[in-house]
N, C-alpha and C positions, 0 to 999 in steps of 0.2 A: 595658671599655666600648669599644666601636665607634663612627667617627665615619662618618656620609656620606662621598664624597668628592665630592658637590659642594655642600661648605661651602667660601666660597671668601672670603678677605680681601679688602676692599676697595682698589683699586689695582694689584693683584697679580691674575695669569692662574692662580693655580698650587693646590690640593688640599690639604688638609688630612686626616690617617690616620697610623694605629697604624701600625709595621712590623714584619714576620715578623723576630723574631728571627735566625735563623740562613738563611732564606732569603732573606733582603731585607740581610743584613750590607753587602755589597759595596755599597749605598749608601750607608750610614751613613759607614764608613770615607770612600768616595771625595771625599763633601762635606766631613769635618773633615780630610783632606789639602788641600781647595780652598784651605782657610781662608788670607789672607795671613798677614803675621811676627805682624803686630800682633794682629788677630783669635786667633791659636792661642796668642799670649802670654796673653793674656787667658782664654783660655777653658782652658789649659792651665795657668796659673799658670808659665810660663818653659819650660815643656816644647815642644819647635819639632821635632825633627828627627821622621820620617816612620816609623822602626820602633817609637816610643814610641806613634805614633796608632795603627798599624796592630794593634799590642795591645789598645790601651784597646778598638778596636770589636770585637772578638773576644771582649774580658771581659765587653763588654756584652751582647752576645748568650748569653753562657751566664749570667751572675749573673742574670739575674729583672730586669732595668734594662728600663722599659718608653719606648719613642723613639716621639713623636710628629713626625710631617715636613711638612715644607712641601716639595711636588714640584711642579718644573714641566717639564712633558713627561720627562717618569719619570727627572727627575735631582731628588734631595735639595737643597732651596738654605738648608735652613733645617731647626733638631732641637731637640727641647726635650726632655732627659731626666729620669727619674723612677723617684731608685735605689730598691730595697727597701730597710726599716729596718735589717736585718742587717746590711746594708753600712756603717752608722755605729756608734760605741762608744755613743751614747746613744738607739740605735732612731730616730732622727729620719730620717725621709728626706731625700736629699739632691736639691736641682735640678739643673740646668745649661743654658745655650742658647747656639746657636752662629748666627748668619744670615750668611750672604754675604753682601759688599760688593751684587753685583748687585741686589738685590734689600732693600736697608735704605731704610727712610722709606717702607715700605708698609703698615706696620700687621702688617707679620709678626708680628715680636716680642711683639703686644699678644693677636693671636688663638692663638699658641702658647702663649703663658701662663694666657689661659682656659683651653684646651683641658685643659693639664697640673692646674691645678686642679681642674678637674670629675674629672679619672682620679682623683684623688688622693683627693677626696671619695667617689669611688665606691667607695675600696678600705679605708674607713672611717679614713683618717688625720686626725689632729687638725692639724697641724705640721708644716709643711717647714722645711728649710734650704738656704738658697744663698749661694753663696759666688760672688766673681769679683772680678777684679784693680783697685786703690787707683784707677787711671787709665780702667777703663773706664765711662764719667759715665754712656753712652745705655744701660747693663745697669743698673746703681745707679739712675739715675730709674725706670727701666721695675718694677725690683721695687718703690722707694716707694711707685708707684703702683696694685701690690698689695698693701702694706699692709707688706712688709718693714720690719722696723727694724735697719741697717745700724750695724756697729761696724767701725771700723781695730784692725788688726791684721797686724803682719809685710807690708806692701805688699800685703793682700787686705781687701776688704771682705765681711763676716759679716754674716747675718740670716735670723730667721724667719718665716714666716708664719704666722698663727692663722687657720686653715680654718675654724674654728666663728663669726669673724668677719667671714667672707667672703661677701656675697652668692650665692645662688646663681644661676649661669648663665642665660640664658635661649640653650641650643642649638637651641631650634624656628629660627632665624634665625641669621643671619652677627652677628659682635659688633659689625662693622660695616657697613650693611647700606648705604646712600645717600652720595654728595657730598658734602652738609651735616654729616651724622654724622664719615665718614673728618676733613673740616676738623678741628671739635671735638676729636677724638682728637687729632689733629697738635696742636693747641693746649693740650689737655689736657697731653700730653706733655712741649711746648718748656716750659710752665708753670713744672712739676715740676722740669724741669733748672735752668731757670735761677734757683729758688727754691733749690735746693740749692748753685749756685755761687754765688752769695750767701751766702748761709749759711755757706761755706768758705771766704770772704775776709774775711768779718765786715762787710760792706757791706749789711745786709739793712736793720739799723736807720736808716742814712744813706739808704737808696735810696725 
């Protein structure tokens, strides 16, 4: 599935698209180099130094892993990937997303996860899995808020999505399209985190 590229997040200047595999790599990589300590802990589960990334974007380009981007002026600042079944022991796809500091609290994260689900739906999957680190709160609400149900384990957080209970998209329009809308989202968001820190301290019933 093909996206426009002028579907464009709200807040954000920057394009939304599929990337060439193997001609477009050199992006892919260079933005999860960008990433800071923290961000590539997270997104790598402890894996930090620079010849383990430069792998990983090279396996992706040949395994069938399909990278949606967030590009602003033809640099990658944001990836939302979407492994083949094969690549898991129980056929389940697997997710991942990575967004730059520069560009977080724009609604990246919210319209790269549509996006990745519409792909997903298009290639007839029931089921994803995504997985990211015990400490990253704004990656764990962002999935809640698609429907994941997150389990602890080993200093990572697990969960699935059920694609057959997922609304489907409306891509004729931006997910965020207006002002008023982006707020809501923002709201919807802070919501969802701070319902779940709650939750984590046992202060939901007292509050």
């Amino acid at each position: 599935m093909n996206y426009q590229d002028d579907i464009r997040p709200a807040l954000a200047k920057g394009t939304v698209r599929i990337l060439h595999r193997q001609e477009e790599l050199a992006l892919l990589r260079d933005h999860l180099l960008r990433l800071d300590a923290d961000s590539r802990r997270d997104r790598f589960h402890g894996f930090l130094d620079d010849s383990f990334i430069e792998r990983y974007a090279a396996k992706c380009a040949d395994d069938g892993t399909v990278i949606i981007a967030y590009i602003e002026d033809g640099v990658v600042r944001g990836a939302a990937e979407l492994h083949p079944p094969d690549q898991s022991s129980d056929a389940v796809p697997e997710i991942a997303f990575s967004v730059e500091a520069r560009v977080r609290r724009q609604g990246v994260g919210s319209i790269l996860f549509r996006k990745l689900i519409a792909e997903a739906r298009s290639r007839g999957y029931d089921s994803l899995r995504i997985t990211t680190g015990a400490q990253n709160q704004a990656m764990r609400a962002l999935a809640n808020k698609f429907g994941a149900h997150l389990t602890f384990r080993h200093g990572e957080s697990t969960g699935t999505i059920d694609l057959k209970q997922q609304p489907q998209p409306d891509l004729t329009r931006p997910a965020i399209a207006t002002p008023f809308n982006a707020l809501r989202a923002m709201v919807n968001f802070n919501r969802a985190y701070w319902k779940w820190l709650l939750r984590m301290y046992g202060w939901e019933r007292t509050a």
